[in-house]
N, C-alpha and C positions, 0 to 999 in steps of 0.2 A: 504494500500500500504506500501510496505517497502522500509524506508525513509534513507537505507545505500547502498552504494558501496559495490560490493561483490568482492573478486578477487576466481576465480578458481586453484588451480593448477593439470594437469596433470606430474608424476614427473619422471624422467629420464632422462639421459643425451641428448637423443631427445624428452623427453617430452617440455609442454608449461605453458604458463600462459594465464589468460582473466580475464579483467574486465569487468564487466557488471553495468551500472548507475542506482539507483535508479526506483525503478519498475520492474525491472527485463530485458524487451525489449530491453534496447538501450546496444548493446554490443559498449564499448567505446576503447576499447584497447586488442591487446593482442598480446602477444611477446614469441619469441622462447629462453627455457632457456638458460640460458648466461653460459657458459662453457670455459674454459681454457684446454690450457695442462696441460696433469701432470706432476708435477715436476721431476717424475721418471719414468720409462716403455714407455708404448705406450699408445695414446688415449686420452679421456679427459676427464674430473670432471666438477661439478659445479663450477661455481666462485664465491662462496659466497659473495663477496664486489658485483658483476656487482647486482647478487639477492637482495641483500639488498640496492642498489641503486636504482634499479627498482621498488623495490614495497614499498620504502618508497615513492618514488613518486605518488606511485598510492594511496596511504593510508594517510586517511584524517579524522575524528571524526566521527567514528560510524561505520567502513569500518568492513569488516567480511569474514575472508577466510575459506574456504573447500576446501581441502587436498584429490583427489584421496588414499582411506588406500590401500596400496600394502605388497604384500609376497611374500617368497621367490619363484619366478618360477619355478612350478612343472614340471616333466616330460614329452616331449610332443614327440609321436612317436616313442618312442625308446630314443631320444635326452635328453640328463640331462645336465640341467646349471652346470660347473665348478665351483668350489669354488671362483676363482677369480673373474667370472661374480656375483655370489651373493653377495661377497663381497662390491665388484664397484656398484650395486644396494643398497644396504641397506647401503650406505657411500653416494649417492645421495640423500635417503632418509633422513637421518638423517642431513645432510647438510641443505636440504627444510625444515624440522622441527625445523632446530636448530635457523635459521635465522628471520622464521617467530615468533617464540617464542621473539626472542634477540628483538625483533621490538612493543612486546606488541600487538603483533595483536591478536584478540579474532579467533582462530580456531576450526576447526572439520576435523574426516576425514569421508566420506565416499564410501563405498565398491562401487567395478565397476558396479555390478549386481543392486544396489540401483539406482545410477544417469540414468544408461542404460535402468532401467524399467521404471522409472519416464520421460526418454524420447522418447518413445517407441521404443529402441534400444536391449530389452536383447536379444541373440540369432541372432542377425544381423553381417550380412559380415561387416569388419571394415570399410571399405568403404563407406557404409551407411552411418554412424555416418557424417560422408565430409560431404556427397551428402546431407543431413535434417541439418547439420548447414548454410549451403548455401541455403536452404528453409526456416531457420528460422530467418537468416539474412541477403537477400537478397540483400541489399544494400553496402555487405559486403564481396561479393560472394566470391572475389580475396584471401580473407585471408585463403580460406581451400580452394584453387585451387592447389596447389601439395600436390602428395601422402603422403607421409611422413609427411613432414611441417604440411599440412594440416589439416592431420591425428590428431595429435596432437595437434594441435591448437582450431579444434572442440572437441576433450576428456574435455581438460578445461574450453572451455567458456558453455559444457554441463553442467561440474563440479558444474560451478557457478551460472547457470537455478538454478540446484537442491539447492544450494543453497538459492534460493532465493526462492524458495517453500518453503523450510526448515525453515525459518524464517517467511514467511508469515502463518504456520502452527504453530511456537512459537515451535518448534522443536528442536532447535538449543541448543545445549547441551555441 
């Protein structure tokens, strides 16, 4: 059994976070990231202080995070992300990286296609993903009960499953 706290994160301005307790099963926590305005334009950022307040809280001796790895959004339909959206994307990511780092946490990332297959999720409507963490944490149902929220909320507490495979495999790199 693996004897640490794992935290997940899903990362974007609507992504989440999850913790999961020791052994993997008992999801214990999970929070919608903490975001601010931005000091200039429209929209919001992460709030690195509210991130690094949060998950100092959740980090305790031996704790071990994975990191959803993300790129730049390709093409979808016709439709191409603007520079400013990629920008505002990889300024969220590096933000999640920069903090978990600043914190001494031991992390990893891994790709969507990895936690997705390990939860039998690749190729699934994103909806799924809700609907099987509300099956896999039953007791907890409420927490992936809206779309969005949800949505998110299940991506990282998947995160941190795989996680916790990942370490009971000696994986962890």
């Amino acid at each position: 059994m693996v004897k640490v706290n794992i935290i997940g994160i899903d990362p974007g301005i609507a992504g989440a976070l999850a913790l999961l307790g020791e052994g993997g099963a008992e999801l214990l926590s999970v929070a919608a990231m903490p975001v601010m305005a931005k000091p200039r334009g429209k929209g919001n950022q992460v709030n690195p202080a509210a991130l690094r307040f949060l998950l100092s809280s959740w980090v305790r001796n031996g704790t071990r995070c994975y990191i959803e790895y993300v790129n730049a959004m390709p093409p979808i339909g016709g439709r191409r992300p603007g520079a400013q959206s990629s920008f505002n994307f990889g300024h969220t990511a590096g933000v999640i990286e920069g903090v978990v780092a600043g914190l001494y946490l031991p992390h990893s990332f891994v790709p969507p296609a990895t936690w997705k297959k390990h939860a039998g999720l690749a190729g699934k409507d994103k909806d799924v993903t809700r609907t099987r963490a509300i099956q896999q944490w039953p007791t907890q149902a409420d927490l992936f009960s809206l779309k969005g929220a949800g949505q998110a909320r299940a991506d990282a507490a998947f995160v941190a499953l795989w996680g916790y495979h990942d370490l009971k495999q000696g994986i962890f790199a």
